[in-house]
C-alpha positions in Angstrom: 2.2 -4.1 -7.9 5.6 -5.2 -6.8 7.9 -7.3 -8.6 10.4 -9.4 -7.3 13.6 -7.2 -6.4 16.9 -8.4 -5.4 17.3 -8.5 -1.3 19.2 -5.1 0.7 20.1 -4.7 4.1 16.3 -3.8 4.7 14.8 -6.1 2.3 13.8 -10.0 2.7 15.4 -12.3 0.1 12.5 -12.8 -2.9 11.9 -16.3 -4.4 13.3 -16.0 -7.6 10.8 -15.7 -10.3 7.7 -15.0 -8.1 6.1 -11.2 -8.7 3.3 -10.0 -7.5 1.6 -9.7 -10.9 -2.0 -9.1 -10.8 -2.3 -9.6 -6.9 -3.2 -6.5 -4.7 -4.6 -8.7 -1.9 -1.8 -6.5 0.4 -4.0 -3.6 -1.1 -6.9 -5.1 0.9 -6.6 -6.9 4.2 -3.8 -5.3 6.4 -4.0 -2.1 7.9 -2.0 0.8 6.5 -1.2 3.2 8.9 -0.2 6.0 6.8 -3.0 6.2 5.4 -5.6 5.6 8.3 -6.6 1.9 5.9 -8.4 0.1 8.5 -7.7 -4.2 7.5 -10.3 -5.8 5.3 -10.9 -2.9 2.9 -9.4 -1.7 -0.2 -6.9 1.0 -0.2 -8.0 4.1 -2.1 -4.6 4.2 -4.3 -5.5 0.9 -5.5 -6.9 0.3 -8.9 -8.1 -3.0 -10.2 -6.3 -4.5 -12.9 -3.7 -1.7 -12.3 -2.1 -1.7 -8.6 -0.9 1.2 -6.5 -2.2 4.0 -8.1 1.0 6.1 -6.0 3.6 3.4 -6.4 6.4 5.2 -6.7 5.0 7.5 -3.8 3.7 4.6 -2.2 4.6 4.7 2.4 7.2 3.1 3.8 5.2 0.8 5.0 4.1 -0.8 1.6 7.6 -0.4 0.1 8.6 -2.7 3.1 6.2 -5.8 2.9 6.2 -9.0 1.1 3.9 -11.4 2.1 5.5 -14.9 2.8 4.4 -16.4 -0.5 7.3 -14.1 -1.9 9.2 -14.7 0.7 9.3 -18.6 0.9 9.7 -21.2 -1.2 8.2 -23.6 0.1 4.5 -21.9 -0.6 3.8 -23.3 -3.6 1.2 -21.6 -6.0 -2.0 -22.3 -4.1 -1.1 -19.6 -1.7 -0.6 -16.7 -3.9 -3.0 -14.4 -1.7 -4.9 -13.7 -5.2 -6.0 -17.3 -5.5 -5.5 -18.2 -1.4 -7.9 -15.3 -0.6 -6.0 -14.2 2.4 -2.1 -12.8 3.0 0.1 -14.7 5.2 3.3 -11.9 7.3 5.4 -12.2 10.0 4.1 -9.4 12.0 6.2 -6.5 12.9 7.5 -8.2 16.3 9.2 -10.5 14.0 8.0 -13.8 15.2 4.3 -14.1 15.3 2.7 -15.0 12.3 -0.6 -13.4 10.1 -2.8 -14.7 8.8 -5.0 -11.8 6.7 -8.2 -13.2 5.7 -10.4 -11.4 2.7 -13.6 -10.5 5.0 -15.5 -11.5 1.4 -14.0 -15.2 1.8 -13.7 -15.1 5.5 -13.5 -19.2 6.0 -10.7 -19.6 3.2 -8.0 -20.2 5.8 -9.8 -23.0 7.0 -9.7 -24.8 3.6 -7.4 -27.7 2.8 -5.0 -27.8 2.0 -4.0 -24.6 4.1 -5.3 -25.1 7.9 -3.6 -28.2 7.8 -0.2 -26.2 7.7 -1.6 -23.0 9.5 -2.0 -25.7 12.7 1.0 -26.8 12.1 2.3 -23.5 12.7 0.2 -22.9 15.7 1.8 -26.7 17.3 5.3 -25.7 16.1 5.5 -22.2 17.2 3.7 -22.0 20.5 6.6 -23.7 22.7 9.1 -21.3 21.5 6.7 -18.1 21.7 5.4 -17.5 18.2 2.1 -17.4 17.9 -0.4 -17.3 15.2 -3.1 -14.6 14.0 -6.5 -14.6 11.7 -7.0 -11.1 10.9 -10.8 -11.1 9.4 -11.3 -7.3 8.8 -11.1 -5.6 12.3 -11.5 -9.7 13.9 -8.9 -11.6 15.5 -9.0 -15.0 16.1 -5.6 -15.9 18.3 -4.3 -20.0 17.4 -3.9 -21.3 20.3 -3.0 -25.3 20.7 -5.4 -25.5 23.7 -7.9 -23.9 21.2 -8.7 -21.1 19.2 -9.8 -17.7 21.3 -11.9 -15.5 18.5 -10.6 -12.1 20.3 -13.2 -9.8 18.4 -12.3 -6.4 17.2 -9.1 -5.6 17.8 -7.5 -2.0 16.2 -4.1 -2.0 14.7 -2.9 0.1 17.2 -3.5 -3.1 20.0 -1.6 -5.3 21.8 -2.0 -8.8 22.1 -0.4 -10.3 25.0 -0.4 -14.2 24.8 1.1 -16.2 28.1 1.0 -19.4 29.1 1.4 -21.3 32.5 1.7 -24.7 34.1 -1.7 -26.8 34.0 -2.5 -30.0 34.7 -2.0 -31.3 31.4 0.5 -29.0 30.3 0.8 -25.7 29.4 -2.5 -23.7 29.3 -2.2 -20.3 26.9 -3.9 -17.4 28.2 -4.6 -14.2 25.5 -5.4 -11.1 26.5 -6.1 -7.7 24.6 -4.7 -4.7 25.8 -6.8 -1.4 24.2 -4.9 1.4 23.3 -7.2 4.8 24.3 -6.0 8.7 23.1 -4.3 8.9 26.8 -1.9 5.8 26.2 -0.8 6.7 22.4 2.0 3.9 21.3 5.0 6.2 22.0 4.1 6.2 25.6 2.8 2.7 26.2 
């Protein structure tokens, strides 16, 4: 379990006063790529009641994250991912925004008060770029504001390609996954 730290160079600035405490929920729903952790299930280093098992051995990767709750002030205590039941990130582009979901509590983004400010983010963001993400285990859902577009499985390794064009009524948002395969590894693609 992390506890709030001051900010580095390659750290975000923690809310004073908020620590992680008894939440693991970053234990559960993202991937981890160092250690193959596909999203939605538990990492094997973490122990209930405990936290990382490896913390002070713990990737680069977990050293690095801090969910938004951490992050922002303005989430007040109902979205602690312990008690939210999902873990909200910028994602590593640095604009779009995740949404984790707990595959146990699948439909707990959708509760108020927190869809009500997840669409805001989706009518807020959209014009400048920044999308919007439910991660439900291996499921994506993409937030559109013409709609949502449940994507279906889509592997870390993925990329999500979101445009948008002139329509009759405005813009019209288009989403498209593109799969990578063994031939096109990341470095290459």
């Amino acid at each position: 379990m992390k506890d709030a730290e001051p900010a580095t160079l390659d750290q975000p600035r923690l809310v004073p006063g908020r620590a992680c405490g008894t939440c693991m929920m970053c234990c559960k729903v993202p991937a981890i790529e160092e250690f193959g952790k596909p999203p939605g299930v538990w990492c094997r280093h973490a122990v209930s009641g405990k936290g990382c098992n490896i913390y002070p051995d713990r990737p680069q990767s977990c050293r690095a994250f801090y969910c938004l709750w951490m992050q922002d002030a303005s989430f007040g205590p109902e979205w602690k991912p312990e008690k939210a039941k999902f873990v909200v990130y910028v994602q590593r582009n640095g604009a779009n925004i995740q949404v984790a979901v707990d595959p146990s509590f699948s439909n707990a983004w959708i509760r108020p008060p927190y869809e009500a400010r997840i669409r805001q983010w989706v009518a807020d963001g959209a014009e400048r770029g920044r999308f919007v993400f439910v991660r439900i285990g291996p499921r994506m859902i993409a937030l559109l504001p013409g709609g949502d577009v449940d994507l279906g499985r889509v592997d870390p390794d993925d990329e999500i390609v979101v445009s948008r064009r002139p329509g009759p009524a405005g813009l019209v948002y288009d989403v498209e996954v593109k799969r990578r395969t063994a031939a096109t590894p990341a470095s290459l693609a």
